[in-house]
VEXTI-29344 format. One record per residue (C-alpha): residue in three letters; x, y, z. Coordinates in steps of 0.25 Angstrom, whole numbers, plus 2048, in hexadecimal, padded with zeros to 3 digits. Layout:
VEXTI-29344
[node ALA; [X; Y; Z]]
...
END
This chain:
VEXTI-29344
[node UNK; [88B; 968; FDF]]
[node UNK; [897; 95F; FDF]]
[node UNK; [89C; 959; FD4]]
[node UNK; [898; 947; FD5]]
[node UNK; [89D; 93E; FCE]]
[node UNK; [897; 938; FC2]]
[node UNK; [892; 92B; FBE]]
[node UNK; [89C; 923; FB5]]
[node UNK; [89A; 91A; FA9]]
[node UNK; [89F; 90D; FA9]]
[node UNK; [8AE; 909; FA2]]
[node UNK; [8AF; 905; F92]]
[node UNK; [8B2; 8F7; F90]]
[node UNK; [8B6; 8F1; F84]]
[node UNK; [8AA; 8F2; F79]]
[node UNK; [8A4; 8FC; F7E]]
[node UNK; [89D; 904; F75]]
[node UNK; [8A1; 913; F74]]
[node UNK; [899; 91F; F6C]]
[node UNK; [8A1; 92A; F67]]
[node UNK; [89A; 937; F66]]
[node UNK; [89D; 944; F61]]
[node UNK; [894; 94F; F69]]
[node UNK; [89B; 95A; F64]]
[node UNK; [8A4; 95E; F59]]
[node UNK; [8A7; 957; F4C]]
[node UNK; [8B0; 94A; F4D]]
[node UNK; [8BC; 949; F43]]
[node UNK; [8B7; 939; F3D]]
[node UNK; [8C9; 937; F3B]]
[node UNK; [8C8; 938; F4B]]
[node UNK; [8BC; 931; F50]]
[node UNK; [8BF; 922; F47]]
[node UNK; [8CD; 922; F4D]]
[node UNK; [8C9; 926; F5B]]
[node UNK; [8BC; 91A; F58]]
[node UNK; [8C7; 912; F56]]
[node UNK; [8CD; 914; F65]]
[node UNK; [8C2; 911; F6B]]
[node UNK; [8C0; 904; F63]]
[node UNK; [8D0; 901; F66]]
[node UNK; [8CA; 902; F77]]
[node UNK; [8C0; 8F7; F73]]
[node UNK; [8B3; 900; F73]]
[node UNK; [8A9; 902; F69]]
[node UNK; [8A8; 90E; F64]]
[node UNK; [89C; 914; F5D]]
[node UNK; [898; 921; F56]]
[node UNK; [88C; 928; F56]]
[node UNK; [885; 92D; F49]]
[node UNK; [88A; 93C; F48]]
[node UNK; [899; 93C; F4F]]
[node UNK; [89E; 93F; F44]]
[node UNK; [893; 94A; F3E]]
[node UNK; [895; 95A; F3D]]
[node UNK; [88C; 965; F3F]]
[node UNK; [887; 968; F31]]
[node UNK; [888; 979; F37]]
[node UNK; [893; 978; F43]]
[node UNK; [89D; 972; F3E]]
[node UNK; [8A6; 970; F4B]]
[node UNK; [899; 968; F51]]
[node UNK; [898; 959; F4D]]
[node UNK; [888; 957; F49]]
[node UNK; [87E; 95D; F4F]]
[node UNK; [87C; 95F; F5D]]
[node UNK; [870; 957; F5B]]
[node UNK; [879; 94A; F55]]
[node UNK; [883; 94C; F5F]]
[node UNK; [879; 94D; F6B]]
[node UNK; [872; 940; F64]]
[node UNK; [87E; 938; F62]]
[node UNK; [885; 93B; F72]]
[node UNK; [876; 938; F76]]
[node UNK; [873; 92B; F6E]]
[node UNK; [882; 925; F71]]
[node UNK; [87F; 929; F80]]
[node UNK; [873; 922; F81]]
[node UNK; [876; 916; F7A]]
[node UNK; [877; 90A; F83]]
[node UNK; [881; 903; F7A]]
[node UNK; [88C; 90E; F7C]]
[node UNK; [893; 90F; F87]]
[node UNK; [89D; 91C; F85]]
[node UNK; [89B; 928; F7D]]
[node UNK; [8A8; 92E; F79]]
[node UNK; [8A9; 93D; F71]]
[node UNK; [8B0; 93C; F65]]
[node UNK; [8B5; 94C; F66]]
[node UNK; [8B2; 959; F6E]]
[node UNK; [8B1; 965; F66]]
[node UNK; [8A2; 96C; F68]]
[node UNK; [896; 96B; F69]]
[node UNK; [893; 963; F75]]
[node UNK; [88B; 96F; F7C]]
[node UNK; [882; 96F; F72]]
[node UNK; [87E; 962; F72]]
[node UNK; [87E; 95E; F82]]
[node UNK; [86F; 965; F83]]
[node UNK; [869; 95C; F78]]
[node UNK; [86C; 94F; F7F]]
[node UNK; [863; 946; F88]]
[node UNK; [86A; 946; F94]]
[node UNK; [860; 93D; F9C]]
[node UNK; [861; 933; F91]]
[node UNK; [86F; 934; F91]]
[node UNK; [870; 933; FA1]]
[node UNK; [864; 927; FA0]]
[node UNK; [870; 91F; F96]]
[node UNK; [878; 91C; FA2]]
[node UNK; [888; 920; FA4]]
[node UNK; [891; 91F; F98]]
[node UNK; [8A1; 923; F94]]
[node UNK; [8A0; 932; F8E]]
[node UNK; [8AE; 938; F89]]
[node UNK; [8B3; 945; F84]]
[node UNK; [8B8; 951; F86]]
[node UNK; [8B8; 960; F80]]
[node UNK; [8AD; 964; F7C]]
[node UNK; [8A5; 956; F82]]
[node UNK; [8A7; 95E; F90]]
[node UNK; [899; 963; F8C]]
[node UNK; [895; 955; F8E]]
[node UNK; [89E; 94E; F99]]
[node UNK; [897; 95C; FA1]]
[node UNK; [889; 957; F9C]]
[node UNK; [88B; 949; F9F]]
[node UNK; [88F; 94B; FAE]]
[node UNK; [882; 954; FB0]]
[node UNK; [879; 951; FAA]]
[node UNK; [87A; 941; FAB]]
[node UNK; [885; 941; FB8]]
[node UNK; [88E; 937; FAF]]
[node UNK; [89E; 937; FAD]]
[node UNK; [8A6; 93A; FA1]]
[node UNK; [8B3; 93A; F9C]]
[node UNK; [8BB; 945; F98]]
[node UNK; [8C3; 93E; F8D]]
[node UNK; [8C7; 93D; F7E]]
[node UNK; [8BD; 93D; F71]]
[node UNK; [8BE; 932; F67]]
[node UNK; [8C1; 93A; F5C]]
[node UNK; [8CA; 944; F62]]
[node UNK; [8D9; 945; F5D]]
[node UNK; [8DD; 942; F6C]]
[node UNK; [8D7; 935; F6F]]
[node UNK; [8DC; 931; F61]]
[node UNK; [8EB; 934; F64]]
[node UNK; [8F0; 934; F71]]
[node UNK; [8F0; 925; F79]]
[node UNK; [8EE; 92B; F86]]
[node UNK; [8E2; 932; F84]]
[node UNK; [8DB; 925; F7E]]
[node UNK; [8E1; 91F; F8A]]
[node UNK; [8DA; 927; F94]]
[node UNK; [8CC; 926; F8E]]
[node UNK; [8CF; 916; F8C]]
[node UNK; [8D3; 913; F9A]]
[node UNK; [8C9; 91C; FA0]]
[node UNK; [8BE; 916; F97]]
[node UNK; [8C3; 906; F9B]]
[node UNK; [8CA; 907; FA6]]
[node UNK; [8C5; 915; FAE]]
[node UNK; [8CD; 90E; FBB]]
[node UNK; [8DA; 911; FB4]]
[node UNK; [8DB; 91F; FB1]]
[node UNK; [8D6; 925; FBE]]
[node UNK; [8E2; 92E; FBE]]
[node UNK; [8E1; 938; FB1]]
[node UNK; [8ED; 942; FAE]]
[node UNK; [8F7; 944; FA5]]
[node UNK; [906; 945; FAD]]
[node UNK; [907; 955; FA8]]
[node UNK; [8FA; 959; FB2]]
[node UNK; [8FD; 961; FBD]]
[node UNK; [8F6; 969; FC7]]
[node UNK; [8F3; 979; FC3]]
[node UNK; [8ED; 978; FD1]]
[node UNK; [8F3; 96D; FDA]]
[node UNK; [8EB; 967; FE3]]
[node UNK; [8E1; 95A; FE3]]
[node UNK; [8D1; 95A; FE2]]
[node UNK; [8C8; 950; FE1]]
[node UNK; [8BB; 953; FD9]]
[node UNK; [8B0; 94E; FCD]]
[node UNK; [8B7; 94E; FBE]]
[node UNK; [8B0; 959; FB7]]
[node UNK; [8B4; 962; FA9]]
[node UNK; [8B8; 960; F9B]]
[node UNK; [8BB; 96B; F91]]
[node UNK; [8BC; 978; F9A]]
[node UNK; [8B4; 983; F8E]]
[node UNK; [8A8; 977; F8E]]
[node UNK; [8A7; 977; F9D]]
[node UNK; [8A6; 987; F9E]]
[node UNK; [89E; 986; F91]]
[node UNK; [893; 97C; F97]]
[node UNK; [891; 986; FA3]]
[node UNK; [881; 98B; FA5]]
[node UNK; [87C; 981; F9C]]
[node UNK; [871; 977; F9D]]
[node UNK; [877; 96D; FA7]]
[node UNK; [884; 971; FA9]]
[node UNK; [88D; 96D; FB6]]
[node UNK; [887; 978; FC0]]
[node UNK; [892; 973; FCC]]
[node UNK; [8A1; 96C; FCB]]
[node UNK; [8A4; 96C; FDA]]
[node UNK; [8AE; 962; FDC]]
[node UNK; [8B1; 960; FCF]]
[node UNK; [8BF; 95D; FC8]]
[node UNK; [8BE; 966; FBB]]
[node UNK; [8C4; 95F; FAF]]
[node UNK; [8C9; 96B; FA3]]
[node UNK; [8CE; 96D; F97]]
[node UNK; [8CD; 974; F8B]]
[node UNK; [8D2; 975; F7C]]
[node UNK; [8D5; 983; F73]]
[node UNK; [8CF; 98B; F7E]]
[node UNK; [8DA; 99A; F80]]
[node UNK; [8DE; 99B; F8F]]
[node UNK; [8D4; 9A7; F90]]
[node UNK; [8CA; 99E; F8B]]
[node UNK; [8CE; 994; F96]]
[node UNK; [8CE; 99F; F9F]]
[node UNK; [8BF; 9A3; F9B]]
[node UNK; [8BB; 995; F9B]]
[node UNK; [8BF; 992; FA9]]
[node UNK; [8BD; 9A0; FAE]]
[node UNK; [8AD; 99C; FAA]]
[node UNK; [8AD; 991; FB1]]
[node UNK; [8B2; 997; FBD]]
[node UNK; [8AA; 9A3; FBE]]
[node UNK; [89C; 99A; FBA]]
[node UNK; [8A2; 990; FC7]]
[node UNK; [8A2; 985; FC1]]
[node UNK; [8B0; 982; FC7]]
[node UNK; [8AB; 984; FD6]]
[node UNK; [8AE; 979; FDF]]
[node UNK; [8B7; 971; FD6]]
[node UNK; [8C0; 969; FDB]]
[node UNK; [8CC; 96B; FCF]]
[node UNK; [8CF; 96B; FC0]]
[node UNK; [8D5; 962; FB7]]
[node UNK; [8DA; 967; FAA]]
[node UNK; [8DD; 960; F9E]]
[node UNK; [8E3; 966; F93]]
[node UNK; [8E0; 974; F8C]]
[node UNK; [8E5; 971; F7E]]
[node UNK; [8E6; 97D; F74]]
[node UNK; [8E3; 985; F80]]
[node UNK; [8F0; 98F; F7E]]
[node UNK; [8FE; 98D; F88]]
[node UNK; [8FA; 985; F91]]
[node UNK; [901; 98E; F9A]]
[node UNK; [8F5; 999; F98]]
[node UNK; [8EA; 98E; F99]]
[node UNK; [8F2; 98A; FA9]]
[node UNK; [8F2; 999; FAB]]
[node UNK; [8E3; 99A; FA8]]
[node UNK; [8E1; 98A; FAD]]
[node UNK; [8E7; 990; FBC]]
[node UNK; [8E0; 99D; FBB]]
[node UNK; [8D3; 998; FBA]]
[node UNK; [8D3; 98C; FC3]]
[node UNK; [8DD; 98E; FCE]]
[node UNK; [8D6; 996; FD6]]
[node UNK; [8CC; 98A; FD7]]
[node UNK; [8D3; 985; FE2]]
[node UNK; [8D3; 977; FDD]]
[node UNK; [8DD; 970; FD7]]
[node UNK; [8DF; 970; FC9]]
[node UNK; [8E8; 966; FBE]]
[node UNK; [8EC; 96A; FB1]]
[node UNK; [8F0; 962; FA5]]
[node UNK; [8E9; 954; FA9]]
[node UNK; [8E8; 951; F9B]]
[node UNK; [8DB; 94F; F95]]
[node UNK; [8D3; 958; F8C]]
[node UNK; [8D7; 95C; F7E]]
[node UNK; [8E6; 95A; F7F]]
[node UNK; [8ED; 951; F79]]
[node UNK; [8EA; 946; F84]]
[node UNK; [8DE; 946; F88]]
[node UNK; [8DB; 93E; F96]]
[node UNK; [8CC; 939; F99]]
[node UNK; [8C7; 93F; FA6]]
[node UNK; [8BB; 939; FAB]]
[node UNK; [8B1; 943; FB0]]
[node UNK; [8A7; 942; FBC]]
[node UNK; [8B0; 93B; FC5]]
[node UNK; [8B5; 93D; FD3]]
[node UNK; [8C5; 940; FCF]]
[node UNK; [8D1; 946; FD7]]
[node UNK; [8D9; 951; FD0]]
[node UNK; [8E8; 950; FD6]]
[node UNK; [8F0; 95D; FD2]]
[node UNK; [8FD; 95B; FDA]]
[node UNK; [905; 968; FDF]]
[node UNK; [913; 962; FDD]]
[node UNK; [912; 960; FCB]]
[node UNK; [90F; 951; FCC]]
[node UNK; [904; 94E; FC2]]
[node UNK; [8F5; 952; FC4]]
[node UNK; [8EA; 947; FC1]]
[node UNK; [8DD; 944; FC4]]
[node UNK; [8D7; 937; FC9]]
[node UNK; [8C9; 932; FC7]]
[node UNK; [8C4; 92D; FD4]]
[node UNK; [8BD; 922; FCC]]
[node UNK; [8BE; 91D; FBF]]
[node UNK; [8B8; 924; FB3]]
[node UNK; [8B0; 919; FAF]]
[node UNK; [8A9; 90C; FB8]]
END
């Protein structure tokens, strides 16, 4: 099956009322009041849910209780009053709560703005199968990231008010691993949680014509190499039409990770960017997902982009 694009929420506009959630590991409170305090400099409202802030009383690297965690996503979600949910930080522990949440009711609740990255790959994958909406790929509210850098806040900003004006995403160092142009459906996140989601209840079973969004944080080049090798040998990269990569922080040289990066996916046939900059480096773009996009790696060292056929948001 060919990848189709998915429904999009509407744009943010000033007041809007924002829930930030925590679905999987525990938020640092001296990073999620200053990142609040973004989102309130934007004019939107922001709101937290009761246990953003909670740790698992055993599993410490797990903020609450998959039970809380689930509760809070679903009752943010499906409260007509919000109209974005934002993650306030990756971590783990989104695969184990994905399972426990109503997705019918969730569906029923209509389109919304979901952001993140990391380990939320878990849920931007569950999102677009399981209620065929668009996400974006973009920074957390209490991440060091969105707090320090002014183009990272930029990009989720713009793309949250004005979508139209940042149709073209790329930082000026991407380039092309594998030159050539393609054309597909956004698709990806966090490499390890897309090879990690494989075989389990609902999982994407087909990316034909797909443009595949990676990157990765503390992940060995072997471990990369495993990683992509898996997804490879499961087919879950047949009939793609390219790759995007973002950045592989704390991955080693980045040197070995190209090595590994044109090993693994230049026999693909498709074209193939490297460094577009998003992800957990230290600018981290926001890259809608589920839409028609074209991946431009040009031959002759001029800079790679991709450029969203439409605009992230209506």
């Amino acid at each position: 099956m060919t990848l189709a694009p998915l429904a999009r929420p509407a744009r943010l506009r000033a007041g809007a009322r924002v829930a930030v959630v925590a679905p999987s590991g525990p938020v640092p409170v001296d990073r999620l009041e200053p990142g609040l305090d973004i989102l309130r400099g934007w004019g939107l409202d922001p709101v937290t849910l009761p246990h953003v802030l909670d740790v698992h009383p055993g599993l410490d690297y797990l903020g609450g209780t998959d039970e809380a965690r689930a509760r809070d996503l679903q009752d943010a979600w499906c409260d007509p009053s919000v109209d974005a949910v934002i993650c306030a930080r990756g971590g783990y522990g989104a695969h184990r709560l994905v399972d426990l949440l109503d997705w019918a009711a969730m569906r029923a609740a209509g389109p919304k703005v979901f952001v993140g990255y990391s380990d939320i790959t878990v849920l931007h994958e569950a999102f677009a199968v399981r209620t065929g909406l668009a996400t974006l790929h973009g920074p957390m509210a209490g991440t060091e990231t969105f707090l320090k850098d002014p183009r990272t806040q930029e990009s989720l900003r713009a793309t949250l008010f004005e979508p139209e004006a940042v149709r073209t995403l790329g930082l000026g160092g991407a380039g092309a691993l594998v030159p050539g142009r393609a054309r597909g459906i956004t698709y990806g996140g966090c490499v390890s949680l897309l090879a990690a989601g494989l075989g389990t209840p609902h999982a994407r079973t087909s990316a034909r014509g797909g443009l595949l969004v990676i990157e990765d944080t503390n992940e060995a080049p072997y471990g990369i190499d495993r990683i992509l090798t898996q997804l490879l040998r499961a087919g879950a990269l047949d009939g793609i039409a390219g790759v995007v990569c973002g950045s592989w922080a704390g991955c080693g040289p980045y040197e070995k990770v190209r090595a590994v990066l044109a090993d693994r996916l230049g026999g693909l046939g498709v074209p193939v960017v490297e460094e577009l900059g998003f992800g957990h480096g230290p600018t981290a773009l926001t890259i809608p997902l589920g839409v028609p996009a074209v991946l431009d790696a040009p031959a002759d060292g001029a800079p790679a982009t991709l450029t969203v056929e439409v605009p992230a948001l209506v």
